[in-house]
N, C-alpha and C positions, 0 to 999 in steps of 0.2 A: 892375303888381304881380300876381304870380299868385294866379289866385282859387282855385286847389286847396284844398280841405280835406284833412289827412294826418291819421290814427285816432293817440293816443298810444299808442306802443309796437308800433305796426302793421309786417307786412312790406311792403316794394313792391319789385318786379324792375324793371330797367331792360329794354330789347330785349334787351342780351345775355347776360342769364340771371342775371345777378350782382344779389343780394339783399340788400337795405337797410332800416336803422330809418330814415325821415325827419323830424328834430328842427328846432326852430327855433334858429337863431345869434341872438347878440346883436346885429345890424344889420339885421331882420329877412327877411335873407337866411334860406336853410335848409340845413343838412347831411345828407348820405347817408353813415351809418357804418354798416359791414359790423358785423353784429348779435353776432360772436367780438371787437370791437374796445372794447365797452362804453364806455365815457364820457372814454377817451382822446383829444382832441381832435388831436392829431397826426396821429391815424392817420386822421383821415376821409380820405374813398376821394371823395368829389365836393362841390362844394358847388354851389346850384340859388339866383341872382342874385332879386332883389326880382321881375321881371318874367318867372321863369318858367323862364330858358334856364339849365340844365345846365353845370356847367367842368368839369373833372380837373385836378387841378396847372396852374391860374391860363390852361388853354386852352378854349378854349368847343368842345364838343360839338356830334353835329348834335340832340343831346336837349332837349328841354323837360318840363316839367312832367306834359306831357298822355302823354310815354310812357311815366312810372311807373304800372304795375299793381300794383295790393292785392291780395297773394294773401290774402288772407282769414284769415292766421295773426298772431297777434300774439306781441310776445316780450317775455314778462313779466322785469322788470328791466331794461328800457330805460331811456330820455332819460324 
């Protein structure tokens, strides 16, 4: 399980620039919605597995947990 702490409502970038709210799903996996997407579940852009590793449309990434960076902005009316 990933031990990460995510701020509610917080940003976090992946490596390639592209910026995220990260929410918790109901299986205690977590979501990465592009923060213009608000609380449209369809539209999530990644979802990040109980143990950490990163997918895109049901493919695993070479990303995990520890590459999202907090940019330090939060974005009020989030998840």
């Amino acid at each position: 399980m990933s031990k990460t702490q995510f701020r509610k409502d917080g940003l976090y970038s992946l490596p390639n620039g592209e910026e995220f709210i990260v929410f918790k799903g109901k299986d205690e996996s977590y979501n990465l919605c592009s923060p213009k997407e608000g609380e449209d579940e369809s539209l999530i852009d990644y979802r990040m597995s109980r143990d950490g590793r990163i997918y895109h449309q049901g493919t695993r990434t070479n990303w995990g947990s520890n590459d999202l960076v907090d940019t330090g902005r939060t974005v009020h009316g989030g998840r």
